[in-house]
VMD Tcl script that builds the backbone (N, CA, C; Angstrom):
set m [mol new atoms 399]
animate dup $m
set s [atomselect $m all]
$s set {name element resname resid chain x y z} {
  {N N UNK 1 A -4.060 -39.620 4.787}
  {CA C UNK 1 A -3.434 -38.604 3.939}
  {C C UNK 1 A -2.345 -39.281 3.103}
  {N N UNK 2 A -2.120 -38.786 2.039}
  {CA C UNK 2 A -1.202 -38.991 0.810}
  {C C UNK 2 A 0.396 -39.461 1.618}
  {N N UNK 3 A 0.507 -40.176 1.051}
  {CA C UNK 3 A 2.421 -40.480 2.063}
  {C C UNK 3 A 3.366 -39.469 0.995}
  {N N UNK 4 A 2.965 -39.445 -0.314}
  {CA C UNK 4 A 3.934 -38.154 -0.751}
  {C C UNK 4 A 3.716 -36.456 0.082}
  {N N UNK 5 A 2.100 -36.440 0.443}
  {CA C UNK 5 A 1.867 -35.084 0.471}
  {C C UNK 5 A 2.276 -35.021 2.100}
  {N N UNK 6 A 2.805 -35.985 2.625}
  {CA C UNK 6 A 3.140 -35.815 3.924}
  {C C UNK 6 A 4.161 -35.876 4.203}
  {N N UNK 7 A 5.148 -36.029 3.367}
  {CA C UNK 7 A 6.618 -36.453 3.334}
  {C C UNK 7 A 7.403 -34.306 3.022}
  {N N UNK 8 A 6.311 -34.191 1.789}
  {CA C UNK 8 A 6.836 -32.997 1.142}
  {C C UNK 8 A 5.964 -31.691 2.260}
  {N N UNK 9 A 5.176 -32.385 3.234}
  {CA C UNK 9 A 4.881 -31.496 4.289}
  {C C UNK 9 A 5.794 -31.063 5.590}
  {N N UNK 10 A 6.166 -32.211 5.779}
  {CA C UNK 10 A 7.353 -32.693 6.215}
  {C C UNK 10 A 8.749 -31.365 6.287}
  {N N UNK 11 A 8.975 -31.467 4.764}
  {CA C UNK 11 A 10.305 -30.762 4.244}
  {C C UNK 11 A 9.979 -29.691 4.667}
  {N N UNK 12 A 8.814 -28.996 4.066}
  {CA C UNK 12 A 8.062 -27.434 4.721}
  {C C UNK 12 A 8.349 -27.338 6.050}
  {N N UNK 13 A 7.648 -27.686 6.785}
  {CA C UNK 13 A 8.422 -27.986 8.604}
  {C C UNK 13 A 9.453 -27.805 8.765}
  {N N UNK 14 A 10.650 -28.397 8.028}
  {CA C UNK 14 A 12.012 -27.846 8.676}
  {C C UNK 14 A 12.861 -27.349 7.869}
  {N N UNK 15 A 12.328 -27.025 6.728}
  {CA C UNK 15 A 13.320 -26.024 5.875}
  {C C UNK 15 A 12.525 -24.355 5.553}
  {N N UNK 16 A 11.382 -24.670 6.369}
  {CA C UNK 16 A 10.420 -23.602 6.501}
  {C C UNK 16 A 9.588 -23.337 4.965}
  {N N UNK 17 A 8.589 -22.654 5.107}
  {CA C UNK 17 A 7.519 -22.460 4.040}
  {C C UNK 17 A 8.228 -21.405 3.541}
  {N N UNK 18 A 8.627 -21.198 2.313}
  {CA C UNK 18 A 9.592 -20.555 1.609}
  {C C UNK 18 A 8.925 -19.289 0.970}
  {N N UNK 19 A 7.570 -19.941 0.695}
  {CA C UNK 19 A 6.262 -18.639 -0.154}
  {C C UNK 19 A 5.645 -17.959 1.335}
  {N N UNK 20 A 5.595 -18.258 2.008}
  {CA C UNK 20 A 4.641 -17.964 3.168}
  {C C UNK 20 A 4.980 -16.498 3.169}
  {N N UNK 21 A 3.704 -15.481 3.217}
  {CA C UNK 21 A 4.129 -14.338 4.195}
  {C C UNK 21 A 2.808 -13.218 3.114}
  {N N UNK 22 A 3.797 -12.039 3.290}
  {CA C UNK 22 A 2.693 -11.100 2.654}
  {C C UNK 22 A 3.157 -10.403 2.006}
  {N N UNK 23 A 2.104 -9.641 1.219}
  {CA C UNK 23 A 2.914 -8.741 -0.038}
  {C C UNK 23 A 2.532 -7.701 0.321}
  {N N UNK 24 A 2.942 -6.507 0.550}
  {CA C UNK 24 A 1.990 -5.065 0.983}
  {C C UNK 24 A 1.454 -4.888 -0.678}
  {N N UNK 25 A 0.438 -4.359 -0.915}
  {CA C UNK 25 A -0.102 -3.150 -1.740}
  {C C UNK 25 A 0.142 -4.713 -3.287}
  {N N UNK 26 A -0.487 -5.891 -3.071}
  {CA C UNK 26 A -0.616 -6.921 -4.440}
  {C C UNK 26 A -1.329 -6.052 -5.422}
  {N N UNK 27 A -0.446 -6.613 -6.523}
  {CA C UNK 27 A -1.195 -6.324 -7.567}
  {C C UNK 27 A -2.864 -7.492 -7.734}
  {N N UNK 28 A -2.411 -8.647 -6.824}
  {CA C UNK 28 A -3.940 -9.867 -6.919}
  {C C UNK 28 A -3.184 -9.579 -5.587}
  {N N UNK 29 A -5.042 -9.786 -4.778}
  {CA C UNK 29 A -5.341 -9.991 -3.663}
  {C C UNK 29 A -6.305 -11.207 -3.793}
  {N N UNK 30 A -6.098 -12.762 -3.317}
  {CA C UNK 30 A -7.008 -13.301 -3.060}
  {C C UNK 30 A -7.580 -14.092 -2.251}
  {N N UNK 31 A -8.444 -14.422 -1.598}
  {CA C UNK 31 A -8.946 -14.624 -0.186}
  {C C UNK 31 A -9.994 -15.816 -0.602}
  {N N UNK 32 A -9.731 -17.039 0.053}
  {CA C UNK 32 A -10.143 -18.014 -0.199}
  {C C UNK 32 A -11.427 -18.136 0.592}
  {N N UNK 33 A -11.613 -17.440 1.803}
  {CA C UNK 33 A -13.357 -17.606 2.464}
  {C C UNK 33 A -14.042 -16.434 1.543}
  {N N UNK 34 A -13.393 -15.321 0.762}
  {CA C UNK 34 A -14.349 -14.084 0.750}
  {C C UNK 34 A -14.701 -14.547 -1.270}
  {N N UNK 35 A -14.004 -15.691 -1.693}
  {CA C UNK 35 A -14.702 -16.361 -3.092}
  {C C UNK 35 A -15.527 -17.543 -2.973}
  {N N UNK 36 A -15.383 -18.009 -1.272}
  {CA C UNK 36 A -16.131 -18.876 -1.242}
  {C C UNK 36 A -16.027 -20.082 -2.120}
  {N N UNK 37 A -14.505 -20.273 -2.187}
  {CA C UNK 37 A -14.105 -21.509 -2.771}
  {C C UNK 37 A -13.526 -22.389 -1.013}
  {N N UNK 38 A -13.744 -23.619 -1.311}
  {CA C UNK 38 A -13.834 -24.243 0.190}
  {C C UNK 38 A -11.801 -25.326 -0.938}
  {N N UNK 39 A -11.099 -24.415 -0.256}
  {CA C UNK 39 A -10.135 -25.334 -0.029}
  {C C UNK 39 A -9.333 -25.981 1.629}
  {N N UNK 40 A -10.228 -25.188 2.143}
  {CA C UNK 40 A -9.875 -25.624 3.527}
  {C C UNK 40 A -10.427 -26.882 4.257}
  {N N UNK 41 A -11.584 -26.971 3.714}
  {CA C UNK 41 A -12.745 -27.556 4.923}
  {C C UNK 41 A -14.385 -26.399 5.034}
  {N N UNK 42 A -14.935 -26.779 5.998}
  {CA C UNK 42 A -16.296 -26.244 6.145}
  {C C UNK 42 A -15.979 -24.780 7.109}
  {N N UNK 43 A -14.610 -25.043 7.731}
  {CA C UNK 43 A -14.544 -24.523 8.712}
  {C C UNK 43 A -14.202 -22.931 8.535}
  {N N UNK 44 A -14.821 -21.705 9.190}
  {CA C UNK 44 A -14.900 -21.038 8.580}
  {C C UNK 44 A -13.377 -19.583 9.042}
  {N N UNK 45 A -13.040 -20.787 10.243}
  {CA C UNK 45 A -11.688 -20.093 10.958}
  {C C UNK 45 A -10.508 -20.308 10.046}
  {N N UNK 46 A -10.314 -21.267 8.714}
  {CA C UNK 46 A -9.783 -21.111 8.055}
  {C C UNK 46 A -9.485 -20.906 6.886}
  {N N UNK 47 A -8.484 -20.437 6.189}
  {CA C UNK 47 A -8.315 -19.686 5.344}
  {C C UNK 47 A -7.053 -19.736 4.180}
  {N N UNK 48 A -7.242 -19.220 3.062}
  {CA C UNK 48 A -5.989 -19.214 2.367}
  {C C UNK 48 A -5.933 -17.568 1.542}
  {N N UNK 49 A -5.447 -17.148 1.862}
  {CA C UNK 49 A -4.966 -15.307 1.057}
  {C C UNK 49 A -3.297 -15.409 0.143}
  {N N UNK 50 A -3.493 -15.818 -0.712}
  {CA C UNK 50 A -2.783 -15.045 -1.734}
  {C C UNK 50 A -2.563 -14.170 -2.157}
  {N N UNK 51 A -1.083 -13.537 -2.394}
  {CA C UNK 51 A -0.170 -12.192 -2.782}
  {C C UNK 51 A 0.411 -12.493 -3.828}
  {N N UNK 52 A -0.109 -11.178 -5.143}
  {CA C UNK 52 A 0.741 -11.801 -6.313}
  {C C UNK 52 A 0.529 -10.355 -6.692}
  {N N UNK 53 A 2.219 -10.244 -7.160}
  {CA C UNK 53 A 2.773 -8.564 -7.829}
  {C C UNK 53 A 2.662 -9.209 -9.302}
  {N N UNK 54 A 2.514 -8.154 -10.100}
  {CA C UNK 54 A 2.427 -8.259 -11.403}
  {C C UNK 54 A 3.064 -7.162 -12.264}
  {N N UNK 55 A 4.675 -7.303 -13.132}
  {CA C UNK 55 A 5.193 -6.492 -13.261}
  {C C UNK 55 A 5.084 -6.193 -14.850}
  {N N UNK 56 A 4.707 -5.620 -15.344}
  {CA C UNK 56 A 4.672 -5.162 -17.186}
  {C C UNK 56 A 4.357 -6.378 -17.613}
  {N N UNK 57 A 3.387 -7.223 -16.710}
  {CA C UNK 57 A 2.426 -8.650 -17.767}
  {C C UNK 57 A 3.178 -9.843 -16.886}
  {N N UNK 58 A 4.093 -9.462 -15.786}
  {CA C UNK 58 A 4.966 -10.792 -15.170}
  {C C UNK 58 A 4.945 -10.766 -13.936}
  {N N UNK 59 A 5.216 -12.556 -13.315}
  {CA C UNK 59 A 4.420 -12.200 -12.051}
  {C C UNK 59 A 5.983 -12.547 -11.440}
  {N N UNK 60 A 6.706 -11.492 -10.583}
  {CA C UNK 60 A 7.835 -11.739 -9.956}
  {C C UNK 60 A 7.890 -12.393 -8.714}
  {N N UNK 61 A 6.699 -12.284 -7.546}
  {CA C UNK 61 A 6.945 -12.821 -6.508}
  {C C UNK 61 A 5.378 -13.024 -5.984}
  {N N UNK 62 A 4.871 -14.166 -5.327}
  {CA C UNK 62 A 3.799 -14.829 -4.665}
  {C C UNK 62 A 3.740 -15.455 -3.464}
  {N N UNK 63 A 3.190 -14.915 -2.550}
  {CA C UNK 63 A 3.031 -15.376 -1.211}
  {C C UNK 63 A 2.093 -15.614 -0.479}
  {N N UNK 64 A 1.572 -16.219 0.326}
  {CA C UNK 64 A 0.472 -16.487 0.915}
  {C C UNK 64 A 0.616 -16.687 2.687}
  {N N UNK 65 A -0.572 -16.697 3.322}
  {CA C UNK 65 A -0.960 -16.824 4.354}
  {C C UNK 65 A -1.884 -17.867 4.278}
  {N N UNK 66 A -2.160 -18.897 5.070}
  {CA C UNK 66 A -2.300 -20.350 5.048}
  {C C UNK 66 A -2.611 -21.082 6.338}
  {N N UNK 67 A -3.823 -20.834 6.961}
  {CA C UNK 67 A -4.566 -22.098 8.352}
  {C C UNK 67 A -4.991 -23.295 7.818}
  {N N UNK 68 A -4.526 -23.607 6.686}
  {CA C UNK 68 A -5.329 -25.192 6.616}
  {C C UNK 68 A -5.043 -26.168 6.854}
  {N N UNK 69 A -5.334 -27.583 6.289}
  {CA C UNK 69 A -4.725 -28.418 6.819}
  {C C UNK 69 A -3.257 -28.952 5.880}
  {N N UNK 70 A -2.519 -29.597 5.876}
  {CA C UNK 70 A -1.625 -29.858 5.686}
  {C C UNK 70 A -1.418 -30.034 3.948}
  {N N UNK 71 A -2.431 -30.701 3.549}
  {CA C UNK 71 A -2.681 -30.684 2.262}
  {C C UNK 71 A -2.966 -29.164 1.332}
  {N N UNK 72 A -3.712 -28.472 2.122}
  {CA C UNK 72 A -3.907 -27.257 1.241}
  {C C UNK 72 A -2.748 -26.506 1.405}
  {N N UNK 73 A -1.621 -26.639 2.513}
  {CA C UNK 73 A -0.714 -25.720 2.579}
  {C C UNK 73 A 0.641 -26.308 1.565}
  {N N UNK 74 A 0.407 -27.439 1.370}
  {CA C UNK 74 A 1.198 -27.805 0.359}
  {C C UNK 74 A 1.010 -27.271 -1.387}
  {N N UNK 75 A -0.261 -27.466 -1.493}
  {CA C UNK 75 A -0.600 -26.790 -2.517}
  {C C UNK 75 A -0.680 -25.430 -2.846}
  {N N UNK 76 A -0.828 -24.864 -2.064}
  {CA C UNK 76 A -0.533 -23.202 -1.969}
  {C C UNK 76 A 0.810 -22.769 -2.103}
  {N N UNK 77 A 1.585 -23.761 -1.436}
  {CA C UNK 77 A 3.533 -23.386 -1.290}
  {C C UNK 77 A 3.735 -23.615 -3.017}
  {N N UNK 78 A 3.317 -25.305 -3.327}
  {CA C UNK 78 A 3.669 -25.221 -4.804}
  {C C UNK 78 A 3.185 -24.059 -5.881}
  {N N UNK 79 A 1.914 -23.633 -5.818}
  {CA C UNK 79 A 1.077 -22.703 -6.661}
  {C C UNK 79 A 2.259 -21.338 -6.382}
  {N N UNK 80 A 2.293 -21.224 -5.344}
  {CA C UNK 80 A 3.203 -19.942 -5.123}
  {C C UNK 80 A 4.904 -19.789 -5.542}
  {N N UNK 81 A 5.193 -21.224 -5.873}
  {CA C UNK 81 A 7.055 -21.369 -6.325}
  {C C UNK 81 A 6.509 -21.509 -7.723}
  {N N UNK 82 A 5.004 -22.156 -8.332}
  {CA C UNK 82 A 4.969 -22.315 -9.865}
  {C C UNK 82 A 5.538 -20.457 -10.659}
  {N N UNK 83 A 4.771 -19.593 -9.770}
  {CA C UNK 83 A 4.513 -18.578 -10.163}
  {C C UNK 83 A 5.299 -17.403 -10.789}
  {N N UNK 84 A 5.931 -17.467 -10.074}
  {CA C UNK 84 A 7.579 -16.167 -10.196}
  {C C UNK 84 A 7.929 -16.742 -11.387}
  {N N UNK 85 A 8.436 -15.960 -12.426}
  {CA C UNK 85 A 9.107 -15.755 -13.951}
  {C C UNK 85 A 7.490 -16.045 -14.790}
  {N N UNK 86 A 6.546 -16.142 -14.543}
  {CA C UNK 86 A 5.245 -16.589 -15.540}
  {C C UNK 86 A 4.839 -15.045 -15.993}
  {N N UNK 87 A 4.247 -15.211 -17.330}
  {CA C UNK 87 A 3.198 -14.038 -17.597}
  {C C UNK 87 A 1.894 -14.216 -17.315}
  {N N UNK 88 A 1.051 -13.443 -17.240}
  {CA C UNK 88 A -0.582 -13.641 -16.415}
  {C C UNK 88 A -1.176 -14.779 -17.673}
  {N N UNK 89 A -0.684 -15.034 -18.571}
  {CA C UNK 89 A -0.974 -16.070 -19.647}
  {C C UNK 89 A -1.053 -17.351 -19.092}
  {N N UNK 90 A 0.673 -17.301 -18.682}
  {CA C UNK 90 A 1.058 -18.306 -18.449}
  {C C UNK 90 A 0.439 -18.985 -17.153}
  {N N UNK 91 A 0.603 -17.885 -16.367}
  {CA C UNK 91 A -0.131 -18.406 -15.193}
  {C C UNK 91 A -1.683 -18.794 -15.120}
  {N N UNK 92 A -2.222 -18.688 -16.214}
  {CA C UNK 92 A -3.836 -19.046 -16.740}
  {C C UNK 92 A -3.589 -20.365 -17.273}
  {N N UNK 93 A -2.412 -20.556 -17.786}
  {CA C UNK 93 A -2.301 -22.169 -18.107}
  {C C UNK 93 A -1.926 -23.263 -17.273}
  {N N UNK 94 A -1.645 -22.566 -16.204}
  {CA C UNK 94 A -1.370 -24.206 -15.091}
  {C C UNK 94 A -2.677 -24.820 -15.074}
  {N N UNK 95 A -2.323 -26.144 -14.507}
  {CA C UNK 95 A -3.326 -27.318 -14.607}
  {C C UNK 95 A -2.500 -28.259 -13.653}
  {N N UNK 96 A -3.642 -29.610 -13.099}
  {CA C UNK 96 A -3.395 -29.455 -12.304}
  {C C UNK 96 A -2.175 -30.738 -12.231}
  {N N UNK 97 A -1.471 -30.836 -14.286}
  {CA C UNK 97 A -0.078 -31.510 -14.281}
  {C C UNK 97 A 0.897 -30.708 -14.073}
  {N N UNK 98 A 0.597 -29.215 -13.629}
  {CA C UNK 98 A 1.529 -28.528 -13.160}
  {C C UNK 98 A 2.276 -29.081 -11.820}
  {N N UNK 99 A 1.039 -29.451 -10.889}
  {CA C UNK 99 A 1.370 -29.848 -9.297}
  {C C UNK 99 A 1.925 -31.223 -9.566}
  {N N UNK 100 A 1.258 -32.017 -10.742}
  {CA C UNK 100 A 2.159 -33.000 -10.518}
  {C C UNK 100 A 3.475 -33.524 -10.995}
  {N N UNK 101 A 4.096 -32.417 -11.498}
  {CA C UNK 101 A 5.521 -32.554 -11.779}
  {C C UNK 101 A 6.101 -32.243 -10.536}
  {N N UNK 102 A 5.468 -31.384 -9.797}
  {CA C UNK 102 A 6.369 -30.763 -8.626}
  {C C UNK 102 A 6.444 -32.103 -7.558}
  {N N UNK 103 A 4.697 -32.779 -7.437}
  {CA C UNK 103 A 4.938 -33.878 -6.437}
  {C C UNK 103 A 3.795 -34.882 -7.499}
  {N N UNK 104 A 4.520 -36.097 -7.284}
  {CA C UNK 104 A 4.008 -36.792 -8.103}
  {C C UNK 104 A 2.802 -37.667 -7.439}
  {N N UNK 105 A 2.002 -36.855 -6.481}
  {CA C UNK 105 A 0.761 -37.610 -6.050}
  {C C UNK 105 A -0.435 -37.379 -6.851}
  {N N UNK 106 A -1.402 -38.502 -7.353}
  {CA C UNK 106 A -2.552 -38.491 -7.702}
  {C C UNK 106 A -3.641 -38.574 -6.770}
  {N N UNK 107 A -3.347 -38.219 -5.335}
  {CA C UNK 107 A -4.394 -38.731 -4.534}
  {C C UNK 107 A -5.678 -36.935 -4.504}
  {N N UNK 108 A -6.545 -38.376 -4.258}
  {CA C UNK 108 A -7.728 -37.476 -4.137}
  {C C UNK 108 A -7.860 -35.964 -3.584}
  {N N UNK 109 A -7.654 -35.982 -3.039}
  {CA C UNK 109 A -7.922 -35.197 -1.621}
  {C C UNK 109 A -6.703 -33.856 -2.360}
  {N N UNK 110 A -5.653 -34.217 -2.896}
  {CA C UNK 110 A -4.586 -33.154 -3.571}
  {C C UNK 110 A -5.288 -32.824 -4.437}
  {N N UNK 111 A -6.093 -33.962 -5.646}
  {CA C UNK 111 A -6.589 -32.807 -7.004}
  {C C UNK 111 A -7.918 -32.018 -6.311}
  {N N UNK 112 A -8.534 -32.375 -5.279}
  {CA C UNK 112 A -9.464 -31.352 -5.279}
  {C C UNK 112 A -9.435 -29.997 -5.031}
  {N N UNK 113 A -8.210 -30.136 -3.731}
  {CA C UNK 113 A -7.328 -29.105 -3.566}
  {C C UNK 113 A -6.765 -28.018 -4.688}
  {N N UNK 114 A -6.494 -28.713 -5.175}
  {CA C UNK 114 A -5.548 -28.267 -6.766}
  {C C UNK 114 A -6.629 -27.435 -7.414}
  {N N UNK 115 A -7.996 -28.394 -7.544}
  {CA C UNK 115 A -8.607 -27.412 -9.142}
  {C C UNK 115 A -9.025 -26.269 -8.050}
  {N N UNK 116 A -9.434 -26.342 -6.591}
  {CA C UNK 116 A -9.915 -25.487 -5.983}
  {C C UNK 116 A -8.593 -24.119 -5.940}
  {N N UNK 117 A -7.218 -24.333 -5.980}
  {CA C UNK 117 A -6.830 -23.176 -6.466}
  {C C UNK 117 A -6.343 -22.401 -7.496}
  {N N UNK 118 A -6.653 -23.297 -8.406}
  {CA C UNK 118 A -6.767 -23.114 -9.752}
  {C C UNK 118 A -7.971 -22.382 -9.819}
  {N N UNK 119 A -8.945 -22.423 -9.569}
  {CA C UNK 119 A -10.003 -21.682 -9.740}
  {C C UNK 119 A -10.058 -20.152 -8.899}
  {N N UNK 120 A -9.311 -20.506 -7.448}
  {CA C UNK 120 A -9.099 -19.004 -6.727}
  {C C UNK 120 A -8.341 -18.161 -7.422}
  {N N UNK 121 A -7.403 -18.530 -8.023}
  {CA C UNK 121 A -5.910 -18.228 -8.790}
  {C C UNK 121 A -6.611 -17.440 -10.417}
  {N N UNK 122 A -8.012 -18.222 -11.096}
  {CA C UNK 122 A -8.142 -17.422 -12.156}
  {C C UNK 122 A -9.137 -16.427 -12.098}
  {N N UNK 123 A -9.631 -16.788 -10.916}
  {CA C UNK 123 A -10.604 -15.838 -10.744}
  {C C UNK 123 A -10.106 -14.378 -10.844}
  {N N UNK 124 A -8.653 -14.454 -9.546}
  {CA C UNK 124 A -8.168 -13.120 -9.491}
  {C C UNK 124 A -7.223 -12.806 -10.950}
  {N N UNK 125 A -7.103 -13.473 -12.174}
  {CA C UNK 125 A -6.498 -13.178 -12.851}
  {C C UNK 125 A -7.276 -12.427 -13.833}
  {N N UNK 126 A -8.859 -12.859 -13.712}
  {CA C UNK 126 A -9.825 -12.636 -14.715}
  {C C UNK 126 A -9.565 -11.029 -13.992}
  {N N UNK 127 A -10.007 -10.957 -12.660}
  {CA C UNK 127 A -10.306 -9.612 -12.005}
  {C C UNK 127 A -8.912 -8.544 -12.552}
  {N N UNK 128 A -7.634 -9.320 -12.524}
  {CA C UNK 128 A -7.022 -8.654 -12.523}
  {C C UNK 128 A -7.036 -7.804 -13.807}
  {N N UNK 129 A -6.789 -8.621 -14.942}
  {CA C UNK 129 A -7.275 -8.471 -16.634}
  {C C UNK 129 A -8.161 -7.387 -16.584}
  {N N UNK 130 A -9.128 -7.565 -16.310}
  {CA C UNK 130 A -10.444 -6.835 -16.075}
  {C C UNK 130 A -10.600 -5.149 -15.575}
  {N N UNK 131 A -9.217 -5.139 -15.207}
  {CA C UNK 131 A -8.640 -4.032 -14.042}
  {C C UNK 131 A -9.709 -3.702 -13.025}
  {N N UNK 132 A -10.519 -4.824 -12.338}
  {CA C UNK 132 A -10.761 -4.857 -11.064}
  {C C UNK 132 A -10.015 -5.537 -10.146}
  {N N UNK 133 A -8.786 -5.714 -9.900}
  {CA C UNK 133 A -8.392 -6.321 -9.136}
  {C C UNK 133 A -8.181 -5.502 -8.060}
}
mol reanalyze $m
mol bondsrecalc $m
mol representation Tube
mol addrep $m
């Protein structure tokens, strides 16, 4: 594993996961086994669910619930601190030099991670747009 993505896993551990938790009644609900995007692994006990309110076009607060391995929970914490003050625009424009301003790893195993929630992330934005969310 990445020595940045384990260092900044690290910090999570003892300053605690800051996004972690739940949103009652999201404006995006999204569930990483039920899109069948694999940011976890094969394994089907784990999981990533994202909470995102959406206020007159702005997204104020994002949280998640998170069994994976160390790498995807890093990427989920960042995706979830990118989020708060963005418009659903904006939040359609991250990429995945968003994550790497936050941590400056290029390793493998992070961008796959990355486009994989980039892709959970627009899916529910399309849905949301769409007013199926």
């Amino acid at each position: 594993m990445d020595e940045l993505i384990i260092k900044y896993y690290r910090h999570l551990l003892r300053t605690g996961f800051a996004n972690a938790g739940l949103i009652e009644n999201p404006s995006i609900y999204l569930d990483s086994i039920g899109e069948k995007i694999r940011i976890c692994g094969s394994s089907t006990t784990n999981f990533i669910h994202i909470y995102i309110n959406v206020i007159e076009g702005k997204i104020p607060e994002a949280k998640y619930l998170c069994t994976c391995d160390p790498t995807s929970n890093v990427v989920v914490e960042i995706l979830c601190s990118l989020l708060p003050g963005k418009t659903t625009a904006e939040a359609e424009a991250l990429n995945e030099e968003s994550f790497y301003n936050v941590l400056n790893s290029r390793g493998e195993e992070y961008l796959k991670k990355i486009k994989g929630i980039l892709e959970l992330l627009n899916r529910g934005l399309a849905r949301y747009k769409s007013g199926a969310a």
